[in-house]
N, C-alpha and C positions, 0 to 999 in steps of 0.2 A: 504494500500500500504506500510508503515510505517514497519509493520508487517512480510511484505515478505522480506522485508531487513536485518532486525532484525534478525530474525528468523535462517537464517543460518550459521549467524555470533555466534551466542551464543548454536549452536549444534557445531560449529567447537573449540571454546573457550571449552565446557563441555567435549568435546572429548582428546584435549591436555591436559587439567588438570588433566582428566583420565590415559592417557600416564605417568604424571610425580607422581601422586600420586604411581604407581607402580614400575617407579624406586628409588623412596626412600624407599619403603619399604623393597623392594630386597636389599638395599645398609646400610640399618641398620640392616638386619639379620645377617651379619656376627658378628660373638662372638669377641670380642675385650677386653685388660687388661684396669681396673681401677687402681687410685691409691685409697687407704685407703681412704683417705679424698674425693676422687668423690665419694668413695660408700657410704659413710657419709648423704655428700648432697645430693645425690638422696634420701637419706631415707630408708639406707641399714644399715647393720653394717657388718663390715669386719673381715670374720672368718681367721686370718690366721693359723689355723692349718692345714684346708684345701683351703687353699689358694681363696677363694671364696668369694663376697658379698650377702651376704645374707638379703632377703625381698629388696623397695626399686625400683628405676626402674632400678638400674642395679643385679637386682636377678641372681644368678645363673652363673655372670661374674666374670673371673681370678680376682683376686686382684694380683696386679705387688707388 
């Protein structure tokens, strides 16, 4: 009985975390400037010839 209570409390929980996991991911796709030093600490290093951080988790992002 336990079970049947349970049960669809935690399909309705798995479902909204579903919901939120994909608006965070749409919501950090957009491309945004680092400074030098964020691309740093991410584990980049900052090309400024080409204005870029390069490697790092902000790869591929403007350096401001």
């Amino acid at each position: 009985m336990r079970i049947r209570r349970i049960l669809p409390a935690v399909i309705a929980t798995a479902a909204l975390a579903g919901l939120g996991l994909t608006g965070a991911a749409s919501a950090t796709a957009a491309p945004t400037d680092v400074t030098p030093s964020q691309c740093k600490q991410g584990g980049g290093t900052p090309d400024l010839m080409d204005n870029l951080c390069k490697g790092g988790m902000h790869n591929g992002e403007k350096v401001d």
